[in-house]
C-alpha positions in Angstrom: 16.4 285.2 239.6 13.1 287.5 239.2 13.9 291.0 240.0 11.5 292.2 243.1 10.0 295.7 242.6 11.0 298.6 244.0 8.2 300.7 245.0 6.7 299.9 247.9 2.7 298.1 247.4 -0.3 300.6 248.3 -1.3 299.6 251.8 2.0 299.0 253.1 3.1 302.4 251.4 0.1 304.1 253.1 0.3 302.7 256.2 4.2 304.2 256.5 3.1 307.1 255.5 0.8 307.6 257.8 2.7 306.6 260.4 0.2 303.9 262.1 1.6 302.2 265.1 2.3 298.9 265.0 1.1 298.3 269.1 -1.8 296.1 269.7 -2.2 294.1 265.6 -0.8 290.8 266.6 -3.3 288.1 265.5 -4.7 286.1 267.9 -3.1 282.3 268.8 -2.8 279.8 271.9 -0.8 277.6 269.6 0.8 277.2 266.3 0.9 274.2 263.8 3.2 274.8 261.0 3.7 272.3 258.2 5.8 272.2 255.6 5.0 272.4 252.4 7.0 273.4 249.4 6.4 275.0 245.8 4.1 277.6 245.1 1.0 278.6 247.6 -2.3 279.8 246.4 -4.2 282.6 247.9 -6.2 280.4 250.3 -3.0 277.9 250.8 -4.6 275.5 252.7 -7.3 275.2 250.1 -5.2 274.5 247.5 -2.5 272.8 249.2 -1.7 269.1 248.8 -4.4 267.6 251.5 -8.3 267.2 250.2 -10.5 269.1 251.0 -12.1 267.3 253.9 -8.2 266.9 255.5 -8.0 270.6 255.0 -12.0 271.1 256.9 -10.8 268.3 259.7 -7.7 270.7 259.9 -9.1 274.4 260.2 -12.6 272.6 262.4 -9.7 270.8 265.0 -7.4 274.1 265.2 -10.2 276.4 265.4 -11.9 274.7 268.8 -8.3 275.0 270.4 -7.4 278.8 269.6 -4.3 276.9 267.4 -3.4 278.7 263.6 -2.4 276.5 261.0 0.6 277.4 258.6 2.5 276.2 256.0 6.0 277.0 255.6 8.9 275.9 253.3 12.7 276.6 254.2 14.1 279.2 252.7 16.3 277.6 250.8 14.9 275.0 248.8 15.7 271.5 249.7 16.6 268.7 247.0 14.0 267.5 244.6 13.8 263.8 246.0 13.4 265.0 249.7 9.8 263.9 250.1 9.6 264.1 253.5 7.9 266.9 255.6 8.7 268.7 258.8 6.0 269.7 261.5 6.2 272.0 264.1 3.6 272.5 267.5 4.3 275.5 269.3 2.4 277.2 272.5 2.9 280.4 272.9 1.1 280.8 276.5 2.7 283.3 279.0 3.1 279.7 281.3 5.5 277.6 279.9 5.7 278.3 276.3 7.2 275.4 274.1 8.3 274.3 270.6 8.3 270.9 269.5 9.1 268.9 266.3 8.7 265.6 263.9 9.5 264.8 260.6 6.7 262.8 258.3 7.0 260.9 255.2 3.4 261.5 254.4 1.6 264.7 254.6 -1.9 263.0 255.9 -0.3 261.8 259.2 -0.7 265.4 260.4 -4.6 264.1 261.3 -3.2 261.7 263.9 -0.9 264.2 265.4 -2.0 265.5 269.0 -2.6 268.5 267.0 -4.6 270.3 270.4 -1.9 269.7 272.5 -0.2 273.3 271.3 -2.7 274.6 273.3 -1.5 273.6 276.4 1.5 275.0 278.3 2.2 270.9 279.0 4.8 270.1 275.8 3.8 267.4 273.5 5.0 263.5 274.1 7.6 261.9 271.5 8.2 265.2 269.4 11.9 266.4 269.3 12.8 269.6 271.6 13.3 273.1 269.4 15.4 275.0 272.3 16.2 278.2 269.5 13.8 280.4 268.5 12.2 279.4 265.2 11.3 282.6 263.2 8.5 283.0 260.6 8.0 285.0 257.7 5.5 286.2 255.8 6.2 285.5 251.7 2.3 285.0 250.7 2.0 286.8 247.4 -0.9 285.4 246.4 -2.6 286.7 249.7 -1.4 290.0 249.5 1.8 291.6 247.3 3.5 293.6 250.2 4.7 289.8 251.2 6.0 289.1 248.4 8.1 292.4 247.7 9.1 293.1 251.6 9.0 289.1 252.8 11.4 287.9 250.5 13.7 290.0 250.7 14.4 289.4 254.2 14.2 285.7 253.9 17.6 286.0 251.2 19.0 288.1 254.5 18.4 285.5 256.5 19.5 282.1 254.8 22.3 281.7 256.7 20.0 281.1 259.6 19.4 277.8 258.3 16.3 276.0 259.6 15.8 278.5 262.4 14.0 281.1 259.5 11.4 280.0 257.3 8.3 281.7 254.9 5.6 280.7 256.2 1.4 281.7 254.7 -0.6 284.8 256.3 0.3 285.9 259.8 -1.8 288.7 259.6 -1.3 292.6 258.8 -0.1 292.9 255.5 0.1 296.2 255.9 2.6 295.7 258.5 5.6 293.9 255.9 7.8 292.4 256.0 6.1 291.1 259.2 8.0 288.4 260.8 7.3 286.2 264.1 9.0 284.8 266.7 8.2 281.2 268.3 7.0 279.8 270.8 6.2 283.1 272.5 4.3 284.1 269.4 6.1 287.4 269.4 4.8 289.6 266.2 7.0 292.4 264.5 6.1 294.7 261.7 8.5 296.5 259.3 11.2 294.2 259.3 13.5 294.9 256.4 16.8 293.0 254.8 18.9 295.2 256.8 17.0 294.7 260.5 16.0 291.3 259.8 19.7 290.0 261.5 20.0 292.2 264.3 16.5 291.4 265.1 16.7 288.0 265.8 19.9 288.7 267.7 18.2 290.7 270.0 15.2 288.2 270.2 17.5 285.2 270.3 19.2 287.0 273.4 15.6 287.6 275.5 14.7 291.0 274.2 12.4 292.5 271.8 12.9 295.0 269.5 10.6 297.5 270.6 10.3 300.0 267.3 9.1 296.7 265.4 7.0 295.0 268.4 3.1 294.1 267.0 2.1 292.5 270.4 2.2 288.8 271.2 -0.3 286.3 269.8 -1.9 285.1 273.4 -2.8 288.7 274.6 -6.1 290.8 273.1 -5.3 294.3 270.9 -5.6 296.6 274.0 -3.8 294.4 276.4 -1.3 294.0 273.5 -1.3 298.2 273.6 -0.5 298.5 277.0 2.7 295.8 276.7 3.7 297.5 274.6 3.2 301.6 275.6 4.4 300.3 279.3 7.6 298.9 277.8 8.9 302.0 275.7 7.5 304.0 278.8 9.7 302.4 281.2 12.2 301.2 278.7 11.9 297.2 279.3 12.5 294.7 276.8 12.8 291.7 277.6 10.7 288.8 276.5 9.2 288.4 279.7 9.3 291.5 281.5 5.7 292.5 281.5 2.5 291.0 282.0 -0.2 292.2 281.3 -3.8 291.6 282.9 -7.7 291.7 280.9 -8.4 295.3 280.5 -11.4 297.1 282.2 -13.3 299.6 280.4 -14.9 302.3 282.8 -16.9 304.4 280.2 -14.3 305.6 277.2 -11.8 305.1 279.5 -9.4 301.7 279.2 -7.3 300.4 282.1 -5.1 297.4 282.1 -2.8 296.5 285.2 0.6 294.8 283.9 3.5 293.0 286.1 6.5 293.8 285.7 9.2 292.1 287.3 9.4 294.0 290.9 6.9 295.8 290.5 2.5 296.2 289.3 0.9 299.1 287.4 -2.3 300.2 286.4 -1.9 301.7 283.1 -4.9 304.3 281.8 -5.3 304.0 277.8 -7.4 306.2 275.5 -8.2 304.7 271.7 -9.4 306.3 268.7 -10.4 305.0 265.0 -7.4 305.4 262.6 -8.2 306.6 259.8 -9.5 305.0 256.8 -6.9 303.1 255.1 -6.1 299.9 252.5 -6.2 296.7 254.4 -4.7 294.4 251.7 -2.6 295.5 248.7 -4.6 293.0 246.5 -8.2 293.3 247.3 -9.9 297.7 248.4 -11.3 296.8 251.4 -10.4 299.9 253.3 -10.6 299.9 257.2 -10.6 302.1 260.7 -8.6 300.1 263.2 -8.6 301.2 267.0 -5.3 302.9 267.9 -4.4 303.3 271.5 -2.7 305.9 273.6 -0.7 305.8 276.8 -2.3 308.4 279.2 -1.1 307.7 282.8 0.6 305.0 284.7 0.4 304.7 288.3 2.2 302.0 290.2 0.1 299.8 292.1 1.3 299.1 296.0 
């Protein structure tokens, strides 16, 4: 077995070190499509993945015009040689009704007749098989960016005993952010996640509540909104999955305000953002960056 490095990769190093909060960086989704695919993936995995080229443009064109993200995933622990077939997964993550559905295929190009767009509705797919657990992603894209190969693999060997409920799966998004790992259907993002968190994590998630020191946001909401789930939650100390709402923000000059539900009660929650400063985006390519961070600056409950 091939000995994982020790020190932590450049961006993720920096952005620990500079302490940059993980509120509001979920990427943005209606829906997921995952689809298996073992062996090794390249940096653009789709790319160079085992459909042609004009599957993998019919793919991307098809999940684009219904908000849905493609990703391929392989278990994490690898199944027999001779196991040829596949196993796909539609997911909506929409505050109304989230679902996760499932089917196995013998051949990879029957993906193009799924009802690929239905993951973007909260009405769950016909004559797929129920998923009633949480399924659990994790970033181990190397190729795309080393921290996911140091930090994601290590916390998939912590979680093999979760069987089919855990797998690697391509980019999620925020590299930075390894070992980042997400939670479906909701489409719940977390940052940070190491070997030893990793279990009690999906504990907490599989029993309704998030674990707010690692929470990114969820996929369906924008940054700010994401923000203010967030800030509101560790504010009034909820975490359950579906405790808060939140509503579009308005911005009123350089001020932000975004009303969220909670479960008895509405608030309207002021923000105030600032550029972060400049940091790595990606352990394998320079590009340097100055996200928007946000700040909780009142709350005021709403009669």
């Amino acid at each position: 077995m091939t000995a994982l490095p020790t020190r932590p990769p450049a961006c993720t190093q920096i952005a620990r070190t500079l302490r940059e909060p993980l509120r509001g960086t979920a990427a943005r989704a209606a829906g997921w499509l995952l689809i298996e695919q073992t062996g090794p993936w390249s940096r653009d995995a789709f790319t160079h993945s085992v459909f042609a080229q004009e599957v993998v443009e019919e793919l991307k064109v098809r999940c684009r015009a219904a908000a849905i993200r493609p990703q391929l995933i392989r278990p994490t622990v690898r199944k027999p040689a001779d196991d040829k077939a596949i196993t796909v997964f539609l997911a909506h993550s929409g505050r109304k009704g989230p679902w996760l559905r499932s089917r196995t295929l013998a051949d990879p190009l029957d993906v193009l007749s799924l009802d690929i767009e239905a993951a973007a509705s909260p009405v769950p797919v016909a004559g797929w098989n129920a998923v009633e657990a949480a399924l659990y992603l994790v970033c181990t894209h190397g190729k795309k960016d080393a921290c996911c190969a140091v930090f994601g693999k290590r916390v998939t060997r912590a979680l093999r005993d979760r069987g089919d409920r855990a797998w690697e799966s391509t980019h999620l998004g925020g590299d930075r952010f390894a070992a980042g790992v997400v939670g479906l259907p909701e489409g719940i993002y977390y940052g940070h996640v190491d070997a030893a968190t990793a279990p009690e994590l999906l504990d907490e998630h599989d029993g309704g509540d998030i674990r707010l020191d690692l929470y990114r946001g969820r996929c369906v909401d924008e940054p700010v909104e994401q923000a203010a789930d967030a800030l509101v939650r560790e504010h009034l100390g909820l975490t359950g999955i579906t405790d808060v709402t939140p509503h579009p923000a308005t911005f009123l000059g350089n001020d932000i305000f975004v009303v969220v539900d909670t479960a008895h009660r509405r608030y309207r929650v002021q923000l105030a953002s600032a550029p972060a400063p400049s940091r790595l985006t990606s352990c394998t390519t320079p590009t340097t960056a100055r996200p928007e961070h946000y700040r909780l600056v009142d709350v005021t409950e709403v009669r």
